[in-house]
BAGU-565765 format. One line per field, with one value per residue: residue in one letter; z, y, x of N, C-alpha, C, CB in turn. Coordinates in nm, 3 decimals, always signed. Glycine has a CB too. Layout:
N
residuo = a	...
n_z = Z	...
n_y = Y	...
n_x = X	...
ca_z = Z	...
ca_y = Y	...
ca_x = X	...
c_z = Z	...
c_y = Y	...
c_x = X	...
cb_z = Z	...
cb_y = Y	...
cb_x = X	...
# end
This chain:
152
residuo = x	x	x	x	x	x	x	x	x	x	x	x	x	x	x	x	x	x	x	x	x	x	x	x	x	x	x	x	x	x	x	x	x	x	x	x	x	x	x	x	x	x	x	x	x	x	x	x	x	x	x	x	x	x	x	x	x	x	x	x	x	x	x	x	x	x	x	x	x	x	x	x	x	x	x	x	x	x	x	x	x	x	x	x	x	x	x	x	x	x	x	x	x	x	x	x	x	x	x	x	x	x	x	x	x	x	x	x	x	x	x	x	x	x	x	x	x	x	x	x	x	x	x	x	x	x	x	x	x	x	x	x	x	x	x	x	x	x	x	x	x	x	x	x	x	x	x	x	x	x	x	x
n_z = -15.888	-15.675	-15.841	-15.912	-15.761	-15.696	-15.881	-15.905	-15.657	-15.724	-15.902	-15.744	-15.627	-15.767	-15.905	-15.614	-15.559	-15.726	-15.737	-15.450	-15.448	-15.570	-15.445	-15.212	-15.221	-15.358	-15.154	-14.980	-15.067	-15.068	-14.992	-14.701	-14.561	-14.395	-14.581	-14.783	-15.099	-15.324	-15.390	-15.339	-15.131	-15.133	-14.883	-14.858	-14.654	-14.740	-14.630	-14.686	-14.630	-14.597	-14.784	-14.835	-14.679	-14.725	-14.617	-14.516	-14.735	-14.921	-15.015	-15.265	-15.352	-15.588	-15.639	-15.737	-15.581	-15.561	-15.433	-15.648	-15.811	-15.751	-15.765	-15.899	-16.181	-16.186	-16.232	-16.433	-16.750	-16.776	-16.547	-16.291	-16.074	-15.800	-15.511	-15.338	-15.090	-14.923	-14.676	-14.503	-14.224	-14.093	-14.057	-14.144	-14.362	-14.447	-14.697	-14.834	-15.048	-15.406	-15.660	-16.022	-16.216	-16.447	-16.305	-16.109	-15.777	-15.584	-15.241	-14.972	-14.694	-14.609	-14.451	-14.410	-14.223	-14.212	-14.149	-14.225	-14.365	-14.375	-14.352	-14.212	-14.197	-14.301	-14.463	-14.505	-14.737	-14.922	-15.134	-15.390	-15.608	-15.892	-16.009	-15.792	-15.697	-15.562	-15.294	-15.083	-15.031	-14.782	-14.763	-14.602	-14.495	-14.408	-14.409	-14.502	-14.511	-14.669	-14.774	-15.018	-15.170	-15.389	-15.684	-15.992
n_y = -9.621	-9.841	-10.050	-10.076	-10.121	-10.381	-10.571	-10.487	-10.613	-10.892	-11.001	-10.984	-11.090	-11.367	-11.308	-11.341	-11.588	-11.778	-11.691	-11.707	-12.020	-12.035	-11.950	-12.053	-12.344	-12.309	-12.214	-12.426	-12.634	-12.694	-12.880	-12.904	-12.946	-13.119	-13.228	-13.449	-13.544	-13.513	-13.535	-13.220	-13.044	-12.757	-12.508	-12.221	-11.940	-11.631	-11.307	-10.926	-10.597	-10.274	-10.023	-10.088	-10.359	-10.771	-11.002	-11.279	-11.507	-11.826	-12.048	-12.314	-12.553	-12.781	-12.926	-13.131	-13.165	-13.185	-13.252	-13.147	-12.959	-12.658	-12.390	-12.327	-12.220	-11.970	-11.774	-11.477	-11.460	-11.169	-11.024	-10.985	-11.146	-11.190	-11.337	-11.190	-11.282	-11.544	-11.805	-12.103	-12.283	-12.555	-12.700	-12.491	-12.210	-11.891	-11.626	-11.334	-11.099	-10.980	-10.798	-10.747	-10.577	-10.499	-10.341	-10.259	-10.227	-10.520	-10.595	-10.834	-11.101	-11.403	-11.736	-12.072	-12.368	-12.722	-13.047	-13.298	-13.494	-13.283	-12.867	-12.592	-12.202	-11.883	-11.526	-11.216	-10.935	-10.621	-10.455	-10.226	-9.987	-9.912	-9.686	-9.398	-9.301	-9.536	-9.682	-9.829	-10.172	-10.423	-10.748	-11.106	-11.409	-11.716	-12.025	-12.343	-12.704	-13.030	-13.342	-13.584	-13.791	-14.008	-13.836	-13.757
n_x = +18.787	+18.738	+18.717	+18.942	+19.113	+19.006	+19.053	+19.361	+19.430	+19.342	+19.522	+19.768	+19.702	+19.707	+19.974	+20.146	+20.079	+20.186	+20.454	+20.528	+20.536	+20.742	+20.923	+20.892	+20.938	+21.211	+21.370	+21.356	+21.433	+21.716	+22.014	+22.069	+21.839	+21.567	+21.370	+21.162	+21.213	+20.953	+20.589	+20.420	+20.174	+20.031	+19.956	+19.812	+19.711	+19.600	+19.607	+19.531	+19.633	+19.580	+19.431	+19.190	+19.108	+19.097	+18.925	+19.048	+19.167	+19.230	+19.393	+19.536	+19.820	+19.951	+20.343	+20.552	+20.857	+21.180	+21.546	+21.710	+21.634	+21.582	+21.561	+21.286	+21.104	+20.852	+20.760	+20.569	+20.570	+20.604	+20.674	+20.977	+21.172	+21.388	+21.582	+21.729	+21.844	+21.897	+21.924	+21.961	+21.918	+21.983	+21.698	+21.569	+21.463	+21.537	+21.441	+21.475	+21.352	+21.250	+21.052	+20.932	+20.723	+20.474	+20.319	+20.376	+20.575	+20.692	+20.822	+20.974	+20.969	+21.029	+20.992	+21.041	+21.002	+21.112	+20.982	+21.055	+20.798	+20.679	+20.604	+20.590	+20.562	+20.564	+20.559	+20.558	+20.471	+20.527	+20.363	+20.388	+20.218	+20.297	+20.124	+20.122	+19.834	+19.731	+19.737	+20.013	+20.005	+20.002	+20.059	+20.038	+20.089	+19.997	+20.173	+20.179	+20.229	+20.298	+20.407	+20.243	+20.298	+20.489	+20.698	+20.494
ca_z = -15.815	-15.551	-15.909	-16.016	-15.629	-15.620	-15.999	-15.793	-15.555	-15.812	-15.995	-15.658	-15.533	-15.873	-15.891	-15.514	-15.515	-15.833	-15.656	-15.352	-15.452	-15.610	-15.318	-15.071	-15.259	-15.400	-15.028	-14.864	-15.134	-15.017	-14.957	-14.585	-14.533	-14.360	-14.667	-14.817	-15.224	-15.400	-15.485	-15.219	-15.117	-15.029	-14.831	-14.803	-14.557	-14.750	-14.554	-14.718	-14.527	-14.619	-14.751	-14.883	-14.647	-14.778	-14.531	-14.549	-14.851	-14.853	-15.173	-15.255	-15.502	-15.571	-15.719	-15.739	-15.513	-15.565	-15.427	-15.773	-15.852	-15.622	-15.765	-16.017	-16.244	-16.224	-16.274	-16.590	-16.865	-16.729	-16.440	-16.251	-15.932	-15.740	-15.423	-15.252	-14.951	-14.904	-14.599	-14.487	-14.142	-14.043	-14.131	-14.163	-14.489	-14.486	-14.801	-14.881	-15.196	-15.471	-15.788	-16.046	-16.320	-16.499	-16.188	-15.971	-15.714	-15.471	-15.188	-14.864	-14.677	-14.550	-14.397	-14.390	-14.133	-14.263	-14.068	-14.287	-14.495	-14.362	-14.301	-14.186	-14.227	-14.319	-14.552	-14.507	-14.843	-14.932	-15.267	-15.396	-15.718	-15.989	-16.009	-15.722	-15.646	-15.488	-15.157	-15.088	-14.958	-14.738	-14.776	-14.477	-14.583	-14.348	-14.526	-14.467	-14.665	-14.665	-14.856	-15.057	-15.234	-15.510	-15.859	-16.108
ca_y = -9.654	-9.922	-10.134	-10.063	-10.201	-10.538	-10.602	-10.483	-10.738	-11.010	-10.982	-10.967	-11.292	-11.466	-11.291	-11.378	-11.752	-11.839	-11.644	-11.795	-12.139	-12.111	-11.918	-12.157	-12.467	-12.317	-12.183	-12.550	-12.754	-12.697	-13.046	-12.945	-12.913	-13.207	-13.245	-13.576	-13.575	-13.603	-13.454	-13.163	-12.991	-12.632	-12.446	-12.036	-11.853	-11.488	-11.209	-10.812	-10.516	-10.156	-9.911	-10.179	-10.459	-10.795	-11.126	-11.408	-11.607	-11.929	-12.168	-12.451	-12.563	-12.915	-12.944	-13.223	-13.101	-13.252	-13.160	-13.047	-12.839	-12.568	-12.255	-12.350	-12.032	-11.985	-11.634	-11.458	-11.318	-10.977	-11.043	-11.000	-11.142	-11.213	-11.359	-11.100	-11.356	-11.705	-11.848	-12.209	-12.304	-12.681	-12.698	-12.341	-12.135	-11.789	-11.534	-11.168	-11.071	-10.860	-10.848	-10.621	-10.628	-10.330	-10.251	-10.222	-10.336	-10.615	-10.675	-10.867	-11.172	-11.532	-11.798	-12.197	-12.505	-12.788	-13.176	-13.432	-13.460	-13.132	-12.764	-12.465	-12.084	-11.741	-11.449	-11.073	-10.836	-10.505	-10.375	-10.080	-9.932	-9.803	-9.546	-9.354	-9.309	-9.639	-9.686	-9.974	-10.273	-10.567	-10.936	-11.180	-11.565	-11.833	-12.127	-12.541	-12.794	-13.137	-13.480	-13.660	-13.908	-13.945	-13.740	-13.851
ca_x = +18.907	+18.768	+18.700	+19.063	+19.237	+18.949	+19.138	+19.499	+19.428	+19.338	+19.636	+19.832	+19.643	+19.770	+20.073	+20.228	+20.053	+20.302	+20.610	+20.512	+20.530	+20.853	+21.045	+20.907	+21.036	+21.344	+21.443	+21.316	+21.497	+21.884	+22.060	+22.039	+21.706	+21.521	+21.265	+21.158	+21.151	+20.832	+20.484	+20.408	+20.045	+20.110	+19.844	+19.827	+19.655	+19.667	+19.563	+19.583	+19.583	+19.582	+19.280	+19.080	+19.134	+18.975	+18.928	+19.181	+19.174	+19.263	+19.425	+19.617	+19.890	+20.093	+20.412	+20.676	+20.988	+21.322	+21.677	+21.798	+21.520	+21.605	+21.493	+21.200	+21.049	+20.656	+20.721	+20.509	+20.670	+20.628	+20.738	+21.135	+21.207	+21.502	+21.626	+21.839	+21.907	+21.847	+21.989	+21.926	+22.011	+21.964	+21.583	+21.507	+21.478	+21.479	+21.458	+21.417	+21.296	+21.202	+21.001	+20.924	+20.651	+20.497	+20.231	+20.473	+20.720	+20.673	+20.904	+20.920	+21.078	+20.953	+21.072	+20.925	+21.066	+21.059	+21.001	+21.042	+20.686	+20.579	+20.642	+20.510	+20.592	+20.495	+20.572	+20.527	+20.499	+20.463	+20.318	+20.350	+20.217	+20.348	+19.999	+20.141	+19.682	+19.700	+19.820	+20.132	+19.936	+20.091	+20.004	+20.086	+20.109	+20.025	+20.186	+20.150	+20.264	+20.273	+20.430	+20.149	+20.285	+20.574	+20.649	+20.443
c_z = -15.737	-15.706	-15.952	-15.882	-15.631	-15.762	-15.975	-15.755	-15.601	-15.857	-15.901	-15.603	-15.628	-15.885	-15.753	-15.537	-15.652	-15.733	-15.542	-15.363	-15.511	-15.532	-15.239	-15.092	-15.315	-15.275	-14.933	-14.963	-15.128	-14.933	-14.807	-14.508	-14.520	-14.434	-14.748	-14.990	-15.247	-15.438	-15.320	-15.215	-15.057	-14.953	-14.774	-14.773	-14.584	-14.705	-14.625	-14.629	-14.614	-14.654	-14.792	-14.820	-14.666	-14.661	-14.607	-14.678	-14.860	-15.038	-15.166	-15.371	-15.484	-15.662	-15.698	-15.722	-15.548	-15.510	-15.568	-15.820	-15.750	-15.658	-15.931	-16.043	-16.274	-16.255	-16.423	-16.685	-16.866	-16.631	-16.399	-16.106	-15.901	-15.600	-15.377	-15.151	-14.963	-14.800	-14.558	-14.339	-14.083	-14.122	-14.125	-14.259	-14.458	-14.599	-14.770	-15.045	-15.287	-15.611	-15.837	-16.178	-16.346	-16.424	-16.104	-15.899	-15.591	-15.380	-15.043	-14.838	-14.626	-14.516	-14.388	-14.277	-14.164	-14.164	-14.114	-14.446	-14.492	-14.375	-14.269	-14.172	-14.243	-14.412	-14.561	-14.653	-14.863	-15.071	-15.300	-15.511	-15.758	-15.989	-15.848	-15.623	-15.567	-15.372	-15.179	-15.024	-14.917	-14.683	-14.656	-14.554	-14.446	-14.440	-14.459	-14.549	-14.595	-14.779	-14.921	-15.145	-15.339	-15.624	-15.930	-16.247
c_y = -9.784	-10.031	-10.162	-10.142	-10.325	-10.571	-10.614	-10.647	-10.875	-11.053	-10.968	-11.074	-11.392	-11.493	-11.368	-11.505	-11.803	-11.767	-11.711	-11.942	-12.148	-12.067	-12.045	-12.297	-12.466	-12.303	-12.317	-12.634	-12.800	-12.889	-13.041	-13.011	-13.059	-13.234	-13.371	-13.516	-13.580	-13.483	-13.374	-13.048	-12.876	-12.559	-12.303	-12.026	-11.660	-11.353	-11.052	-10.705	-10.372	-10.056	-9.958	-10.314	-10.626	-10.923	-11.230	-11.525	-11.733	-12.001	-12.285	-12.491	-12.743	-12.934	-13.092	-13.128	-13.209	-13.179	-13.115	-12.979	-12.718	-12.474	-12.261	-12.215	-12.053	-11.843	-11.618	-11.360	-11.222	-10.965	-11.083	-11.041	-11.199	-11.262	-11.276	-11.127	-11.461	-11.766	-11.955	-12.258	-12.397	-12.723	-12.635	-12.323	-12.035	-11.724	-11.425	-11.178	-10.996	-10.863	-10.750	-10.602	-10.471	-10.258	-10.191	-10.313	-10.407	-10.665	-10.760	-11.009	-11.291	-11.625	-11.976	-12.289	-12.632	-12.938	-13.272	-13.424	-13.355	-12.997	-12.697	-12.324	-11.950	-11.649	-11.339	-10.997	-10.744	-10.488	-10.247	-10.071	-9.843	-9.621	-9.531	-9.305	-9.395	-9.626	-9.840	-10.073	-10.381	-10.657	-10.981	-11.340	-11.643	-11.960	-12.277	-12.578	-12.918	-13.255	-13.530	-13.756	-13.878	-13.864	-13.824	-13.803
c_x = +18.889	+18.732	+18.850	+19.160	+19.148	+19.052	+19.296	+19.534	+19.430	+19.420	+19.741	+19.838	+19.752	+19.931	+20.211	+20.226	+20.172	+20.450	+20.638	+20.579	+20.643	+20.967	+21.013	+21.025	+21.162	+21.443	+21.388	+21.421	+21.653	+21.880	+22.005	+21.956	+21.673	+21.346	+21.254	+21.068	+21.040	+20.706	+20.440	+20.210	+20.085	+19.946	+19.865	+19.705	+19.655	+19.607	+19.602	+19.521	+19.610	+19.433	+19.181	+19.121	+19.008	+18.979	+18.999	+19.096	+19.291	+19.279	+19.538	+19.713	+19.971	+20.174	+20.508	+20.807	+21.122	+21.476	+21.773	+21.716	+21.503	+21.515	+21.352	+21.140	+20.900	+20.665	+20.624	+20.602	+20.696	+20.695	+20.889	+21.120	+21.339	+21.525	+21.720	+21.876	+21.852	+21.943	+21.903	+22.019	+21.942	+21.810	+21.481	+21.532	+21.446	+21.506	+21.415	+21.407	+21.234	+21.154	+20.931	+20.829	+20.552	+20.340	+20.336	+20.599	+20.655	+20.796	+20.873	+21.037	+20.980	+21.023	+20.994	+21.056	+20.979	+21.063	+20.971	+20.980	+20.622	+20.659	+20.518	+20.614	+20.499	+20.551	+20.542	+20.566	+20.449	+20.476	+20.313	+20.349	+20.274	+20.274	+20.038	+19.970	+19.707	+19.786	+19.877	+19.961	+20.035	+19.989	+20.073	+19.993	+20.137	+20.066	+20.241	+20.171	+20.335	+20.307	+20.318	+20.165	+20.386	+20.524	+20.575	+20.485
cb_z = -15.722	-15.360	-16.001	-16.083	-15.421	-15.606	-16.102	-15.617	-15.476	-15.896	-16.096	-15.599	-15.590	-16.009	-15.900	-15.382	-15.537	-16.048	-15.603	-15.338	-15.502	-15.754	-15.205	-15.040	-15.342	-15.507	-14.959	-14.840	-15.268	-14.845	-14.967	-14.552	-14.644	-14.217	-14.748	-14.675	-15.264	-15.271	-15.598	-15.211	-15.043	-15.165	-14.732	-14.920	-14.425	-14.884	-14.408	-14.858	-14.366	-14.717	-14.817	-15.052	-14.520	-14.963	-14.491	-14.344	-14.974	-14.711	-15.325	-15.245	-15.527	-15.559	-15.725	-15.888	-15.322	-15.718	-15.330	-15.903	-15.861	-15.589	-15.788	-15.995	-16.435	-16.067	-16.293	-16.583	-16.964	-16.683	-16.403	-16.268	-15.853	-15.753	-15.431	-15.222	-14.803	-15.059	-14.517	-14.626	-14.068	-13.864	-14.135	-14.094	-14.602	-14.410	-14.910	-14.833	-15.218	-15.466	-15.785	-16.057	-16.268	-16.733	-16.080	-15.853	-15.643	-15.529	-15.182	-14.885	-14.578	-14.630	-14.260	-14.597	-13.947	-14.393	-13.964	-14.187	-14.514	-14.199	-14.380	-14.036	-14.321	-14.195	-14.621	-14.384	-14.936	-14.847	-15.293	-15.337	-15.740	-16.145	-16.052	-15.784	-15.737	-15.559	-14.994	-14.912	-15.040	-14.611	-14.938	-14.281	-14.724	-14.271	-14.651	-14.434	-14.802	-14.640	-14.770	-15.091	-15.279	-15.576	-15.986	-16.108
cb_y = -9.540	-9.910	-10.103	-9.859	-10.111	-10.608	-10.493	-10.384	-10.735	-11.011	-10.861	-10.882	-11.378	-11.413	-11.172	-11.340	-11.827	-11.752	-11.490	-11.803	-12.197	-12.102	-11.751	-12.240	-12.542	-12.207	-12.012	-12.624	-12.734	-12.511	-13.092	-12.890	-12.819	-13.187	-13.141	-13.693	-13.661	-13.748	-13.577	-13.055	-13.070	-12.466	-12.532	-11.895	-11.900	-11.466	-11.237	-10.791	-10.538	-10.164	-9.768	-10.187	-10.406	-10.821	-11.176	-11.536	-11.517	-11.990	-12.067	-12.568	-12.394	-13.065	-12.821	-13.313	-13.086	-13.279	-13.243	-13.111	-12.909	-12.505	-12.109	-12.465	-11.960	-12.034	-11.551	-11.382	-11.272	-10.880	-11.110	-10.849	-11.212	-11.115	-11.452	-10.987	-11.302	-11.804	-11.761	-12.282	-12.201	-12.677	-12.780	-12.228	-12.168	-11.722	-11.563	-11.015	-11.119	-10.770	-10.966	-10.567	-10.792	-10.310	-10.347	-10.212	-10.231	-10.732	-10.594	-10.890	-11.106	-11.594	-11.709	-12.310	-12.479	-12.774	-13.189	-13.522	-13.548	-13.118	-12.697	-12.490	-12.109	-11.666	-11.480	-11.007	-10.865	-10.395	-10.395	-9.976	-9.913	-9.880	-9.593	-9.275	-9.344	-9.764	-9.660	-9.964	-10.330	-10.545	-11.052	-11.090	-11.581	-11.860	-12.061	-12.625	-12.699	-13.117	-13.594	-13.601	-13.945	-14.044	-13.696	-13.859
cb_x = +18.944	+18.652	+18.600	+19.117	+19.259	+18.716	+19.115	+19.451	+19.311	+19.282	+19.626	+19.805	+19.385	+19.729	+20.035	+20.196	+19.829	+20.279	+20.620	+20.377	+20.425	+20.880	+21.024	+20.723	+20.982	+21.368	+21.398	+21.107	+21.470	+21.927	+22.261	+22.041	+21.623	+21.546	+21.267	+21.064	+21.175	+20.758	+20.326	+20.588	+19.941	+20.232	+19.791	+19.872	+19.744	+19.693	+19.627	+19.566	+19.669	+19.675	+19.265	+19.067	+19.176	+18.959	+18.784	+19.229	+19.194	+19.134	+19.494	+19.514	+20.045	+20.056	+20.469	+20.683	+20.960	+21.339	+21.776	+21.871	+21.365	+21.756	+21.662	+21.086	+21.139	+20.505	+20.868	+20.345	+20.650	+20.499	+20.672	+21.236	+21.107	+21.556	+21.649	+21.815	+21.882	+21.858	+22.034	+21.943	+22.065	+21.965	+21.545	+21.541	+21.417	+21.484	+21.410	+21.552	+21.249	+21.300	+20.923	+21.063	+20.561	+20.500	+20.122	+20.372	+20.889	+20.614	+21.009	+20.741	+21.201	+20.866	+21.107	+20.861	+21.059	+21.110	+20.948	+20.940	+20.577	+20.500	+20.731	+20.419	+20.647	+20.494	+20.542	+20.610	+20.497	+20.513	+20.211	+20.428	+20.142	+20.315	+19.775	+20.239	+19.561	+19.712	+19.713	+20.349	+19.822	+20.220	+20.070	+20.016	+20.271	+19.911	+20.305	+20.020	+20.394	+20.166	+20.474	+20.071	+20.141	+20.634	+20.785	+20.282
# end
């Protein structure tokens, strides 16, 4: 079992850091939003808690942001998610959200502020397996991010 939740977790790490990266920038990319075009450095802070809690893990991603690229798809082929809120107010983003792939269900909500070439934010989610054995687990997402230079 504790070989079958470090594998969970792996596949949870992979799983959010792609979902992650395309809520943040689809809920930062609204016309409003005080975000500057171009190639972006994201930085998570991912923390899990429940009956196997593991110490904060730490990664990095860069995409090219644009205001017509709102809601870009990193999802995996197995994988459903959805936005069930997206509200944008001056140069705030928040979402709720939900996603559905054949472990289980993932939901939760986050929020980034953005200033210019930067932001910062966060992200609360709860997991819960399908194998009713496992206990839910919730993730917490420090998240930074930063301008670095145009698309290429």
């Amino acid at each position: 079992m504790f070989i079958r939740q470090i594998n969970l977790k792996l596949r949870v790490r992979f799983f959010m850091f792609a979902l992650l990266s395309a809520l943040i920038m689809s809920a930062a990319l609204a016309y409003a939003v005080d975000m500057q075009e171009g190639n972006w450095e994201t930085t998570v802070e991912m923390k899990m808690e429940g009956p196997f809690p593991m110490p904060p893990m730490n990664f990095k991603d860069t995409k090219c942001l644009t205001k017509k690229d709102i809601v870009p798809n990193t999802a995996q082929k197995d994988q459903k998610c959805e936005i069930i809120d997206q509200k944008i107010i001056g140069s705030k983003a928040t979402w709720k959200m939900r996603c559905a792939d054949k472990d289980g269900l993932t939901e939760g909500q986050g929020e980034v502020t953005y200033r210019g070439s930067s932001y910062t934010g966060n992200m609360q989610m709860k997991m819960t397996p399908r194998d009713r054995s496992n206990q839910p687990m919730n993730i917490n997402y420090k998240l930074t991010g930063r301008r670095i230079g145009g698309c290429k």
